[in-house]
KOLLUM-103542 format. One record per residue: x, y, z negated of N, C-alpha, C, O in turn. Coordinates in steps of 0.02 Angstrom, whole numbers, padded with zeros to 5 digits. Example, Ala and Ser with C-alpha at 12.3 -4.5 7.8 and 13.67 -1.06 7.14 Angstrom:
NODE    npx    npy    npz   capx   capy   capz    cpx    cpy    cpz    opx    opy    opz
NODE  00660 -00284 -00390  00615 -00225 -00390  00660 -00165 -00390  00712 -00166 -00423
NODE  00642 -00112 -00354  00684 -00053 -00357  00645  00002 -00394  00670  00057 -00402
END
This chain:
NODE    npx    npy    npz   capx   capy   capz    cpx    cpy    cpz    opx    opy    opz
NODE  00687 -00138  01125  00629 -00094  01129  00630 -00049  01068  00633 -00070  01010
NODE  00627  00016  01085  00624  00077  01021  00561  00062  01003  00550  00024  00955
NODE  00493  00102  01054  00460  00074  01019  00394  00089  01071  00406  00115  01125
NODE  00338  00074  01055  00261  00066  01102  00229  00116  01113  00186  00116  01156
NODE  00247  00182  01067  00224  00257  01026  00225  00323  01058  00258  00358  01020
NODE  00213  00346  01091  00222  00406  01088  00231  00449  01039  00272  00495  01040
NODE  00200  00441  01001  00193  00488  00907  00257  00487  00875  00289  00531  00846
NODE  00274  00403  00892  00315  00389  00846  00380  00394  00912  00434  00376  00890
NODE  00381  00410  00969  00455  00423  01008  00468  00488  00994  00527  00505  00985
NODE  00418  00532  00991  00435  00591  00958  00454  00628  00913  00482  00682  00921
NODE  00435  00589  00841  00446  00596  00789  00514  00546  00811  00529  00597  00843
NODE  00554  00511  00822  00624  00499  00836  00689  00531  00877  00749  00524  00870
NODE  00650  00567  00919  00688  00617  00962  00696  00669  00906  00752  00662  00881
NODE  00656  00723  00873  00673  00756  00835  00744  00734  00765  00795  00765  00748
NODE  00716  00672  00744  00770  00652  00699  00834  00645  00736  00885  00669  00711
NODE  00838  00608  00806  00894  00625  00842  00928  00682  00833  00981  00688  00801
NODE  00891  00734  00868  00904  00802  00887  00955  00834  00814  01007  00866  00808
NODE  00903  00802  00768  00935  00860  00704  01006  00819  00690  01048  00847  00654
NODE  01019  00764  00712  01066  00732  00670  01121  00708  00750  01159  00660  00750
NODE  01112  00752  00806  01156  00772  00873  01172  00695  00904  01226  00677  00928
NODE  01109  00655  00895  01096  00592  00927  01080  00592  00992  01045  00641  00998
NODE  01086  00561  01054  01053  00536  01098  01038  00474  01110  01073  00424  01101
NODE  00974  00480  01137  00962  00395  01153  00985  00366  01256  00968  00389  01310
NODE  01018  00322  01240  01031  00331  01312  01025  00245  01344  01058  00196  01327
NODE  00976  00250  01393  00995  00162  01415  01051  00139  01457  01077  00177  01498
NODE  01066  00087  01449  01099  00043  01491  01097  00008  01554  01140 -00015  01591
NODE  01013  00014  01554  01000 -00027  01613  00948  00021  01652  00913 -00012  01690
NODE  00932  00104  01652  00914  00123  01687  00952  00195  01686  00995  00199  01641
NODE  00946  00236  01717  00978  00303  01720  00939  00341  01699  00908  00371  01744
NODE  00920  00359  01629  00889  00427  01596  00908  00432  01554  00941  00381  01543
NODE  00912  00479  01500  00929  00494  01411  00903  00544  01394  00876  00580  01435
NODE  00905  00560  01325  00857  00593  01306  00891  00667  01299  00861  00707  01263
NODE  00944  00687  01327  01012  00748  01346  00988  00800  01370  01000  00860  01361
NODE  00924  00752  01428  00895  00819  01479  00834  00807  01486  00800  00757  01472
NODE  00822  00856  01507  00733  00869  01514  00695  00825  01565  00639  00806  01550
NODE  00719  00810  01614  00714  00733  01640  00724  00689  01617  00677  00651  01604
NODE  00774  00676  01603  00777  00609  01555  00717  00587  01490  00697  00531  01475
NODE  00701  00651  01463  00633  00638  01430  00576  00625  01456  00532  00591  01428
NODE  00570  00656  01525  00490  00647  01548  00510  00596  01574  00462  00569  01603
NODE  00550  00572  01578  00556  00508  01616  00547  00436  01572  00522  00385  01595
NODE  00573  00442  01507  00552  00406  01464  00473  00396  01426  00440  00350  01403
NODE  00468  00462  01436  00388  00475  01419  00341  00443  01470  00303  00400  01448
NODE  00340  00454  01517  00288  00418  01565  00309  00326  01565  00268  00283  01584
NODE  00381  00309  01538  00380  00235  01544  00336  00221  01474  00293  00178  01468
NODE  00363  00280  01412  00319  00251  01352  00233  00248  01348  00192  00214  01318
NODE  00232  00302  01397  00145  00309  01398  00115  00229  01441  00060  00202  01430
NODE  00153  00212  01478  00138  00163  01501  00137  00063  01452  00100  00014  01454
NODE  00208  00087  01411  00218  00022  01371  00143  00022  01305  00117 -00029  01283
NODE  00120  00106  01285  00080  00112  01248  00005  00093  01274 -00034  00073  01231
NODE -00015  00098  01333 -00050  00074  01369 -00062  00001  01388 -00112 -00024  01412
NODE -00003 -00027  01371 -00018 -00098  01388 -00012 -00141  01329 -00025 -00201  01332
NODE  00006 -00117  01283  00005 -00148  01206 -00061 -00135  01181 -00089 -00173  01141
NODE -00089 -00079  01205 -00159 -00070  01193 -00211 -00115  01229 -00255 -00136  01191
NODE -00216 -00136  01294 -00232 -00177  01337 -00229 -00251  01314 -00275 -00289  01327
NODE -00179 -00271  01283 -00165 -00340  01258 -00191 -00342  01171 -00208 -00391  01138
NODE -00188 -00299  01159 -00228 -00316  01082 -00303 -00318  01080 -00336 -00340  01033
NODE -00335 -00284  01152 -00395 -00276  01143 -00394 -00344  01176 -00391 -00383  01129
NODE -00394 -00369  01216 -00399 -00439  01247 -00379 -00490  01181 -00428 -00525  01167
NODE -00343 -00499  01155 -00341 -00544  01089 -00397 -00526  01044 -00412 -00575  01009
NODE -00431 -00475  01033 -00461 -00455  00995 -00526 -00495  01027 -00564 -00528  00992
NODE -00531 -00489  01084 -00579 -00521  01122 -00611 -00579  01124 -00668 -00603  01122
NODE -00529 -00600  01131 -00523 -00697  01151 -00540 -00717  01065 -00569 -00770  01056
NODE -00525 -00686  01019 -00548 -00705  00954 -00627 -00707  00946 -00657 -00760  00934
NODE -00657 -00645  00954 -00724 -00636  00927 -00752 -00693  00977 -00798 -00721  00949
NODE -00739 -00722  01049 -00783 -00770  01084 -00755 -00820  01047 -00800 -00856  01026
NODE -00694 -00842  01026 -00697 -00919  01009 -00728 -00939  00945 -00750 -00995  00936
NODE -00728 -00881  00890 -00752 -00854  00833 -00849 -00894  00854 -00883 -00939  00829
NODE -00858 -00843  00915 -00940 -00839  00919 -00967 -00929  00950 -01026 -00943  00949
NODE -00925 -00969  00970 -00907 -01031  01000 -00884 -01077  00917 -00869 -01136  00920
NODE -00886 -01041  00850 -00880 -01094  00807 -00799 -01130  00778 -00791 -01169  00730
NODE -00742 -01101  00828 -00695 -01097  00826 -00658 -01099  00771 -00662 -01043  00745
NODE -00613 -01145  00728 -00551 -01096  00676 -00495 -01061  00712 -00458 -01086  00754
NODE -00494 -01000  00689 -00439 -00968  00752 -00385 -00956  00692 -00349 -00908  00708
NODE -00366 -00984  00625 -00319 -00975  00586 -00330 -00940  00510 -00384 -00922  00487
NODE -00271 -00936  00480 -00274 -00908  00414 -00288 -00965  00365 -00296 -01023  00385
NODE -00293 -00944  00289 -00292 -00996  00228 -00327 -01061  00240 -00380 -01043  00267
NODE -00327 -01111  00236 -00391 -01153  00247 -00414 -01158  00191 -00375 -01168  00145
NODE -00490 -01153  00177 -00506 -01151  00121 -00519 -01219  00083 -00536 -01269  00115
NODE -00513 -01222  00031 -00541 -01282 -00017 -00585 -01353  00001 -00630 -01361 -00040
NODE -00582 -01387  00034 -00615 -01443  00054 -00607 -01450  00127 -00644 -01477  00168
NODE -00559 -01424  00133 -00550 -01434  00221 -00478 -01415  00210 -00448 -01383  00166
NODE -00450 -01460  00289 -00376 -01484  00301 -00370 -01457  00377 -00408 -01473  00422
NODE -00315 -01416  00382 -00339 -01403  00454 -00281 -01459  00498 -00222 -01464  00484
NODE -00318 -01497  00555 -00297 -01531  00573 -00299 -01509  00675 -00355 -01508  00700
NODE -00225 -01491  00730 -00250 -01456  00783 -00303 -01422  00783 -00358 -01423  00810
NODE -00267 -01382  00735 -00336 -01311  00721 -00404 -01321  00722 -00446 -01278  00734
NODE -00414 -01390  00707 -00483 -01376  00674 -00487 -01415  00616 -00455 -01466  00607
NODE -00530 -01388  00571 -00563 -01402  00503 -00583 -01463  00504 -00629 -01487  00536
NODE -00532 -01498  00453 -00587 -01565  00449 -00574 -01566  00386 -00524 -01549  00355
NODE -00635 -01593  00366 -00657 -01609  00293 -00606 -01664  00236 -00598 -01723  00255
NODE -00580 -01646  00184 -00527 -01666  00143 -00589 -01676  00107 -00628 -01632  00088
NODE -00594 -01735  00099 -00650 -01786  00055 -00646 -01759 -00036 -00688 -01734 -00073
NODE -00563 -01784 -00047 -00557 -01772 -00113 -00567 -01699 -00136 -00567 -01692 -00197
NODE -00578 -01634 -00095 -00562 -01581 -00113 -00655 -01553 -00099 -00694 -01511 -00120
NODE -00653 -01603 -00056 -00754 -01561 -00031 -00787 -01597 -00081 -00847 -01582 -00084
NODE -00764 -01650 -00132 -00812 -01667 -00196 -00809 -01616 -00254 -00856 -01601 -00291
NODE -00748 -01591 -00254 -00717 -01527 -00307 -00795 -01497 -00273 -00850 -01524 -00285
NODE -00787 -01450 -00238 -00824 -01402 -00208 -00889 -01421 -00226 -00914 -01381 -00265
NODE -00936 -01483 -00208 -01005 -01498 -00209 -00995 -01482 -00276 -01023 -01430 -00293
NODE -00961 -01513 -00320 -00956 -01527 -00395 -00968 -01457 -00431 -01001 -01451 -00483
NODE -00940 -01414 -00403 -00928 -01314 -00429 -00985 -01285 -00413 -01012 -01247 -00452
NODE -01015 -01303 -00342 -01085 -01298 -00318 -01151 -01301 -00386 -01184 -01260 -00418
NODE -01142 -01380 -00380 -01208 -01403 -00430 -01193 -01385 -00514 -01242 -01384 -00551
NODE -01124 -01370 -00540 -01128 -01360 -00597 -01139 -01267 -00605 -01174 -01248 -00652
NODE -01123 -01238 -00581 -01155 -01202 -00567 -01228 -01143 -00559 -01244 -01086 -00574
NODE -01258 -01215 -00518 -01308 -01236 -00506 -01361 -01237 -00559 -01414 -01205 -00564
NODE -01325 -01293 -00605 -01365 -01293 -00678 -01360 -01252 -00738 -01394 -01259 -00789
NODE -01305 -01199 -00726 -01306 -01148 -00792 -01298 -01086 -00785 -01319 -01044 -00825
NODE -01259 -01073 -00720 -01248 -01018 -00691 -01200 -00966 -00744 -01212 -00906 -00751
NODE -01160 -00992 -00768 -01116 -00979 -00827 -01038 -00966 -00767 -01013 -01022 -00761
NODE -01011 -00932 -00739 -00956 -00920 -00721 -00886 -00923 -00789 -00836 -00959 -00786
NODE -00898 -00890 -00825 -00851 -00919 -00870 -00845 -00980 -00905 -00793 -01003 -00929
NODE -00912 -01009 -00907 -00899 -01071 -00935 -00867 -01123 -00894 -00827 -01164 -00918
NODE -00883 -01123 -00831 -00870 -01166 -00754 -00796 -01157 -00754 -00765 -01209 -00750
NODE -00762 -01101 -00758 -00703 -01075 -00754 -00648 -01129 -00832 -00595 -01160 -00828
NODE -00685 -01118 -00877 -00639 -01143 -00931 -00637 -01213 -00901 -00585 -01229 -00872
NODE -00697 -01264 -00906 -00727 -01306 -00884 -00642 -01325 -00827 -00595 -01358 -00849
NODE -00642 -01299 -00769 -00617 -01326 -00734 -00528 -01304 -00760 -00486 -01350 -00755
NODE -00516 -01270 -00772 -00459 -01258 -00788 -00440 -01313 -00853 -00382 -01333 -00856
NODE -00487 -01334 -00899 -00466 -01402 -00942 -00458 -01481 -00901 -00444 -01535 -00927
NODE -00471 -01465 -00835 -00492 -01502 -00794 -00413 -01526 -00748 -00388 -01580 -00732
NODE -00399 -01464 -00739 -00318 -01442 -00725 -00356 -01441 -00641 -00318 -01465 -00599
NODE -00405 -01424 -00620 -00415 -01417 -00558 -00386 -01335 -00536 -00379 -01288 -00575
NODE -00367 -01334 -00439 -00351 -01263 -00441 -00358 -01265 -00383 -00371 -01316 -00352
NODE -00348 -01199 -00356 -00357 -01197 -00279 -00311 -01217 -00237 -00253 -01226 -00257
NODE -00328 -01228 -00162 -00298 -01259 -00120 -00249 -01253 -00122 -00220 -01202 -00140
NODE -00220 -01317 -00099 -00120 -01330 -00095 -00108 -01336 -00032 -00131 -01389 -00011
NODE -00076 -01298  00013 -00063 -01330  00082 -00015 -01331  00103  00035 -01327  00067
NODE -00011 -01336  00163  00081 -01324  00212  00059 -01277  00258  00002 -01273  00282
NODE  00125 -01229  00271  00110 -01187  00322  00132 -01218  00401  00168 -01267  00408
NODE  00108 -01184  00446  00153 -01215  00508  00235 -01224  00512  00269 -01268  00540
NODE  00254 -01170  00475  00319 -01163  00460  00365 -01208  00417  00426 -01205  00413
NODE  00319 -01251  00384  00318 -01316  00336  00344 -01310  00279  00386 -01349  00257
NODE  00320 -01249  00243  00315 -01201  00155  00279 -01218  00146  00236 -01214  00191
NODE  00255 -01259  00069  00216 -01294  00025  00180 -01236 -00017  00214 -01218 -00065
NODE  00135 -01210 -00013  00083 -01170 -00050  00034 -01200 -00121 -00026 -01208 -00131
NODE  00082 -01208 -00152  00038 -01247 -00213 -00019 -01223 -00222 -00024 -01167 -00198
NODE -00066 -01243 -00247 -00120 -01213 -00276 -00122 -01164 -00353 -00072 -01173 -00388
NODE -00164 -01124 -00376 -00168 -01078 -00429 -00235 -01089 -00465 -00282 -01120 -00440
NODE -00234 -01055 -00536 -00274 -01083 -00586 -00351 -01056 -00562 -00344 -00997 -00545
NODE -00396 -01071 -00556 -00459 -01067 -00510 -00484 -01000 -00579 -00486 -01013 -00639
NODE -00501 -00929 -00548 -00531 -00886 -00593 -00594 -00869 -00557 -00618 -00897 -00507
NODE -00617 -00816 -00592 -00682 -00808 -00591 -00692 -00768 -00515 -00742 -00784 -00482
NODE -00654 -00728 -00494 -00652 -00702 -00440 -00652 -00742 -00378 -00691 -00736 -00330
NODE -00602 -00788 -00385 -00591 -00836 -00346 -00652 -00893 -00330 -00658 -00925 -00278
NODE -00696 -00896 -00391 -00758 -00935 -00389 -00793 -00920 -00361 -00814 -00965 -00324
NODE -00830 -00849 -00355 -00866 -00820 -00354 -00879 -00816 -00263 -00930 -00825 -00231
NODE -00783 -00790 -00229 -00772 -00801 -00171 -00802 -00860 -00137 -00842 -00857 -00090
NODE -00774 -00926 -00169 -00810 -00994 -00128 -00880 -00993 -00139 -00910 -00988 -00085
NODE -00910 -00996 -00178 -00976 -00991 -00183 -01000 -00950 -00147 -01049 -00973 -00117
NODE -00988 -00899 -00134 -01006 -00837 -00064 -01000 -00872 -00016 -01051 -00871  00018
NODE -00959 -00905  00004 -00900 -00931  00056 -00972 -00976  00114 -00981 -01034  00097
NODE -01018 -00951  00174 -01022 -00976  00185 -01005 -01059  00254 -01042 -01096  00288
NODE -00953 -01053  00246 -00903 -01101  00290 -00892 -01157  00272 -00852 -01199  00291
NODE -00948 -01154  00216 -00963 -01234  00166 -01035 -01244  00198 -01067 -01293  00177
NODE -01063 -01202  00248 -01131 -01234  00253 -01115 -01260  00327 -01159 -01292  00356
NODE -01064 -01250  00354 -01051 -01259  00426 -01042 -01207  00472 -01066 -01205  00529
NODE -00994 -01152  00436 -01021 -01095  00495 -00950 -01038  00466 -00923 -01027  00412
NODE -00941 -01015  00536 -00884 -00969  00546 -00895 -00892  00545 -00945 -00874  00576
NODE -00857 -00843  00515 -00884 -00804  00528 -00809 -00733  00568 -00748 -00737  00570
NODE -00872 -00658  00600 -00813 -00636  00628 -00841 -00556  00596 -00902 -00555  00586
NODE -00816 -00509  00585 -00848 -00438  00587 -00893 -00451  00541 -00932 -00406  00557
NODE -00918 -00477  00496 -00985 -00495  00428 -01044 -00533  00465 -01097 -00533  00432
NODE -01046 -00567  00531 -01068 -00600  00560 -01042 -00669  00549 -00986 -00691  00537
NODE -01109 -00700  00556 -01078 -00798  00560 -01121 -00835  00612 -01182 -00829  00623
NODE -01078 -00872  00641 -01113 -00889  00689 -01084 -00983  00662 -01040 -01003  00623
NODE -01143 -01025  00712 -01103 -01104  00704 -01037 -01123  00723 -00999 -01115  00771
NODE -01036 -01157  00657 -00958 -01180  00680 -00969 -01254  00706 -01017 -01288  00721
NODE -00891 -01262  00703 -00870 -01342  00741 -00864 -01384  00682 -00893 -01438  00674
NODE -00843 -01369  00660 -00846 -01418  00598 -00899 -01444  00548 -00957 -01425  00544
NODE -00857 -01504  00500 -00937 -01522  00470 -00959 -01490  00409 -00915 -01481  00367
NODE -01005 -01476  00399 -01049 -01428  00317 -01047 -01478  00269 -01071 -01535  00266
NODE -00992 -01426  00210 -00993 -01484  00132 -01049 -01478  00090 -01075 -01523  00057
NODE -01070 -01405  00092 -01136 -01411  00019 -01189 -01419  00084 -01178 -01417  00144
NODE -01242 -01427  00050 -01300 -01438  00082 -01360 -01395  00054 -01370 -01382 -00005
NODE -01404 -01370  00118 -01453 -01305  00087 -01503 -01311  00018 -01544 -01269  00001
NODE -01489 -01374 -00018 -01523 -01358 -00087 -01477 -01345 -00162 -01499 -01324 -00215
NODE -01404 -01367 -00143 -01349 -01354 -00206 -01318 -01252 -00183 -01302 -01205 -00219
NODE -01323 -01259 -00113 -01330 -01180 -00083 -01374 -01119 -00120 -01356 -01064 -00139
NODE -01446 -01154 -00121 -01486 -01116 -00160 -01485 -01102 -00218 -01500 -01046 -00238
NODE -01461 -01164 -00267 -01459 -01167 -00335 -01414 -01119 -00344 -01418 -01069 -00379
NODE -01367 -01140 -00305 -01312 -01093 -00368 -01337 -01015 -00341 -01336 -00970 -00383
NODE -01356 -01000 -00277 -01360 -00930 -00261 -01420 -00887 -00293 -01419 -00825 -00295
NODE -01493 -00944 -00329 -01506 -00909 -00361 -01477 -00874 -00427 -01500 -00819 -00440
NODE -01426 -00903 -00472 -01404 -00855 -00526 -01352 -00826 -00495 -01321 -00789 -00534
NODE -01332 -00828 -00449 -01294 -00760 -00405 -01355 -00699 -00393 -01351 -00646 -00424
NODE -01395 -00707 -00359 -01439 -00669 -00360 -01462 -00651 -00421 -01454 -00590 -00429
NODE -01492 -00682 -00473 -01517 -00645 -00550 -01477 -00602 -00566 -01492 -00545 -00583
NODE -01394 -00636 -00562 -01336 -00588 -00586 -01329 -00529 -00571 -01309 -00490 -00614
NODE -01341 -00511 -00519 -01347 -00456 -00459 -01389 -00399 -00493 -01370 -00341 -00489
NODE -01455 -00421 -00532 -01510 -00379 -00543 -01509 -00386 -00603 -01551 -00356 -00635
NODE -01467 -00423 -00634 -01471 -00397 -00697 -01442 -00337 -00744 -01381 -00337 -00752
NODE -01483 -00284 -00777 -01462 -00248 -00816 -01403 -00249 -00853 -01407 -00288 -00901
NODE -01337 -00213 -00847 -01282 -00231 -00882 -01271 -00146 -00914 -01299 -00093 -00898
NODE -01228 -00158 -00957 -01198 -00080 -00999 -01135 -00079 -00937 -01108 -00130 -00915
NODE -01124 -00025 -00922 -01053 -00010 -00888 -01017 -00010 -00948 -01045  00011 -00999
NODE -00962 -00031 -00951 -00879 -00009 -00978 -00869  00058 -00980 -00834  00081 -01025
NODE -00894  00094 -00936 -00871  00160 -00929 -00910  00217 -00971 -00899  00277 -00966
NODE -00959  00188 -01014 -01015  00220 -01055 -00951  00223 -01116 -00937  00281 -01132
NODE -00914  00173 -01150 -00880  00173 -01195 -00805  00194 -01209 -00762  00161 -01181
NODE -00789  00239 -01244 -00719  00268 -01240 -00669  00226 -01227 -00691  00169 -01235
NODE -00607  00226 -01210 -00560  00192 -01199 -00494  00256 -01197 -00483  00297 -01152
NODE -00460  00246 -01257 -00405  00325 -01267 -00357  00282 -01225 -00326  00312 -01180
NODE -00344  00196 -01235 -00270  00200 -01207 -00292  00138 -01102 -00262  00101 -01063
NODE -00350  00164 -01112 -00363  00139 -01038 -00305  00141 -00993 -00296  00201 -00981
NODE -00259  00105 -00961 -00199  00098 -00909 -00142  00115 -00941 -00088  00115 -00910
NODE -00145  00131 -01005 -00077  00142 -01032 -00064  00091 -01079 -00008  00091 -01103
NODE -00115  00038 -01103 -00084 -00034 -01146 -00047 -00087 -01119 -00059 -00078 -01059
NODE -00022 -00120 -01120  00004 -00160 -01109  00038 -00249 -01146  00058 -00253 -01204
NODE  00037 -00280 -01121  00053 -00336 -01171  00110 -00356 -01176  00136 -00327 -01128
NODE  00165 -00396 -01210  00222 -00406 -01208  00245 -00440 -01123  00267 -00407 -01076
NODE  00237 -00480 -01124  00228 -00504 -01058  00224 -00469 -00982  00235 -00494 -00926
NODE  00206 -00401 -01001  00201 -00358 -00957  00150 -00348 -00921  00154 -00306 -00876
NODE  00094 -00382 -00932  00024 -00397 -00924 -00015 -00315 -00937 -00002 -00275 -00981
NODE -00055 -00311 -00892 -00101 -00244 -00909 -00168 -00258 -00953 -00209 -00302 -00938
NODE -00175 -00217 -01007 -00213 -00222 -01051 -00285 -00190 -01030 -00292 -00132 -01009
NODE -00345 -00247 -01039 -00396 -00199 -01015 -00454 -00199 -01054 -00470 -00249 -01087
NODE -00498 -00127 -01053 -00537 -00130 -01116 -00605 -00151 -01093 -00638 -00137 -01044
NODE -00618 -00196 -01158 -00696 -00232 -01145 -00739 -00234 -01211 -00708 -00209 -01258
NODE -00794 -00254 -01226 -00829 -00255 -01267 -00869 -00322 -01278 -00877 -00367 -01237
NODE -00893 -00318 -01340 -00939 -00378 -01358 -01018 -00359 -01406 -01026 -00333 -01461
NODE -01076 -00390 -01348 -01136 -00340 -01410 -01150 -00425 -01428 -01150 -00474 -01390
NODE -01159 -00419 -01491 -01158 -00465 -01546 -01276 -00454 -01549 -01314 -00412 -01524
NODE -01289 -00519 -01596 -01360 -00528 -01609 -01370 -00471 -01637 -01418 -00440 -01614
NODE -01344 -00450 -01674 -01370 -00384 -01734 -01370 -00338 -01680 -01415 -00298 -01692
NODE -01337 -00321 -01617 -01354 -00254 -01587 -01283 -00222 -01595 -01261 -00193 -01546
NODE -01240 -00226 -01660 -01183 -00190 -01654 -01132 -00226 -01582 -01130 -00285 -01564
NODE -01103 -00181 -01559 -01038 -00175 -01510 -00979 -00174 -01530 -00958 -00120 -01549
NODE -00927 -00242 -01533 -00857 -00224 -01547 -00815 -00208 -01468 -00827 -00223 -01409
NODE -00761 -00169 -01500 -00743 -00152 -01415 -00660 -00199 -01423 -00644 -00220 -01478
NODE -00616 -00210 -01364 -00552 -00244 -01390 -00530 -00241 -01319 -00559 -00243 -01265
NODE -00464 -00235 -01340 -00409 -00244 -01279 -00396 -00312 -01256 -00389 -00348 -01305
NODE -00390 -00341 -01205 -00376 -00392 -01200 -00331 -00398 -01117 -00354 -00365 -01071
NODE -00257 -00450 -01104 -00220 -00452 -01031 -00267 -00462 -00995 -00320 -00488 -01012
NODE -00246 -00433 -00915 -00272 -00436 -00887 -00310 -00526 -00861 -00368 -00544 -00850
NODE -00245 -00563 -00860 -00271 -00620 -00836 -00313 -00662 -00873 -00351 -00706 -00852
NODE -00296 -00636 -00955 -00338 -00667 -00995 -00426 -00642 -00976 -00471 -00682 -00988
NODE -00432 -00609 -00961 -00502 -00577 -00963 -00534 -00613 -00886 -00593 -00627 -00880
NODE -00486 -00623 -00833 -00516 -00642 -00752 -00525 -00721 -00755 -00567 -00754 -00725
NODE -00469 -00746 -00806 -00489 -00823 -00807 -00518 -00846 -00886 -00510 -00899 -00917
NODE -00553 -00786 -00904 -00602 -00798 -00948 -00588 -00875 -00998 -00630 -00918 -01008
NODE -00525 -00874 -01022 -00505 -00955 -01044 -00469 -00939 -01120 -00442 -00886 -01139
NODE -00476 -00983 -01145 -00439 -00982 -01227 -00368 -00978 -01194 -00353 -00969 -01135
NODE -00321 -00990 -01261 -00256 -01027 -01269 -00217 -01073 -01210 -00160 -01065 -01188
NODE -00275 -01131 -01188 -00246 -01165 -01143 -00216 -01137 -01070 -00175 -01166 -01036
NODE -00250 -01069 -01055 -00249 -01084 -00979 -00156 -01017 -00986 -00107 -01020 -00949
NODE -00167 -00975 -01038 -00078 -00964 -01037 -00037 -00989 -01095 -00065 -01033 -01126
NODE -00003 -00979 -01108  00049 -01017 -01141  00053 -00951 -01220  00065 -00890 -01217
NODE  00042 -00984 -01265  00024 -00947 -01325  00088 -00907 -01328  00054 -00868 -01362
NODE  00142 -00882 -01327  00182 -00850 -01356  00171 -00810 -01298  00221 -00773 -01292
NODE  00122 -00797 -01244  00124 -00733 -01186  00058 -00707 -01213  00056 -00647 -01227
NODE -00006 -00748 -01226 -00075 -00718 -01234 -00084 -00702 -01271 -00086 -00746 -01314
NODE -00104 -00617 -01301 -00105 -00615 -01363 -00167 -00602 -01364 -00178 -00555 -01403
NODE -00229 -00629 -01331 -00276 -00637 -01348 -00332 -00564 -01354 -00304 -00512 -01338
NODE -00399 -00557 -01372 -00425 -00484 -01402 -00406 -00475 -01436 -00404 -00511 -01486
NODE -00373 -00402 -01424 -00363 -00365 -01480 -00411 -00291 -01501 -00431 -00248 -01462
NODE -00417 -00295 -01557 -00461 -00233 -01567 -00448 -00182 -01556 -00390 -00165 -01566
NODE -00496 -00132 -01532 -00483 -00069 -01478 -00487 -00016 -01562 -00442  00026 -01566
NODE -00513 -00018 -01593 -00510  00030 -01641 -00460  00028 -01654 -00421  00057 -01617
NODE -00431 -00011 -01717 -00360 -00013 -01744 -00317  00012 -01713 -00281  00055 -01737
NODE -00311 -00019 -01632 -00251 -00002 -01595 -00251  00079 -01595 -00206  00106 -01627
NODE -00286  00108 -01572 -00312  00173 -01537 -00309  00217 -01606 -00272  00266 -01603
NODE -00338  00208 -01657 -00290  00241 -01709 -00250  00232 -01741 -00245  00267 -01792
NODE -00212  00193 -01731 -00125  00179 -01744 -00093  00235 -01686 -00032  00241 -01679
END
């Protein structure tokens, strides 16, 4: 099969043309030589494009009902669940992680602290097997990544399709009062007053870099007195918000100060 396209059989006939190609089959009598032979290919492609269209909307279909039915219809499994004949069942040791990220959380609403916290912990995200039976280790749990599960609601029991969630089949790990806790300092966070980054100069913004090859990014610190220091710091150092431990000291070089650098 060339291909499903009209757009794209056309845009191939031309590259033919310029480079004194024909396309010719084997198993029917047309080519692309003569002016029949094209319309003749054309009405089979308008037809293969027509039915590739027909079959994606029907998958598209059969998804959003099994989706709306509570269904896992595939992809990562997330953190406290094992997928077992495609459905979710609850991995005990991994849905206590989860309650555990929930309620601490819960009580400080500190994302970077939770983050160091678990990374001294040596906890990380899910490890699985693919169908294909490739071992997916898990990675160092950052703030982004936190932030995701805690959103995530497929911990209360429920699937979702298009920004819709409907009930799922499976069983709910947090429960609607460690749900609330932590979502109220998600919510405060939300409304709270912050300085943009973008109020404060930055001369070598996307052009620093760290030995390591790490992208350097600029941030700031307002201190009790009111003054603002500003400092460069790798990228990963800044997302997993962690000392020393979480990279290996001869890669992290840690904040560095944005003045000095910037006039050097």
């Amino acid at each position: 099969r060339l291909t499903r396209s009209l757009p794209d059989f056309a845009k191939l006939v031309e590259v033919f043309d310029r480079n004194g190609v024909s396309f010719v089959s084997v198993t029917q009598q047309f080519n692309t030589t003569s002016s029949m032979g094209r319309l003749t290919l054309n009405i089979l492609l308008s037809f293969a494009q027509f039915e590739r269209e027909v079959t994606g909307e029907r998958i598209r279909d059969k998804i959003a009902a099994s989706k709306a039915k509570g269904m896992w219809m595939g992809g990562v499994p997330p953190l406290g669940y094992d997928v077992v004949e495609r459905k979710l069942i609850v991995n005990e040791r991994e849905a206590e992680l989860v309650r555990d990220i929930f309620r601490r959380y819960g009580e400080h609403g500190s994302a970077a602290r939770l983050v160091r916290e678990l990374s001294a912990e040596g906890q990380t995200t899910k490890a699985w097997i693919t169908q294909s039976g490739r071992h997916r280790a898990g990675r160092t749990i950052d703030q982004q990544y936190l932030f995701a599960l805690l959103r995530n609601r497929i911990y209360l029991g429920e699937i979702s399709h298009n920004d819709q969630w409907y009930a799922g089949q499976h069983e709910a790990i947090v429960n609607a009062s460690l749900w609330e806790a932590a979502h109220a300092f998600i919510e405060r966070r939300k409304k709270a007053p912050r300085d943009r980054i973008s109020k404060h100069a930055a001369l070598l913004s996307g052009l620093l870099f760290a030995p390591d090859g790490q992208r350097m990014l600029h941030t700031y610190v307002k201190k009790k007195n009111g003054r603002q220091y500003r400092y460069y710091v790798p990228y990963l150092h800044k997302r997993r918000s962690a000392g020393a431990s979480v990279l290996p000291a001869t890669q992290d070089v840690g904040y560095l100060p944005a003045a000095e650098i910037e006039n050097a």
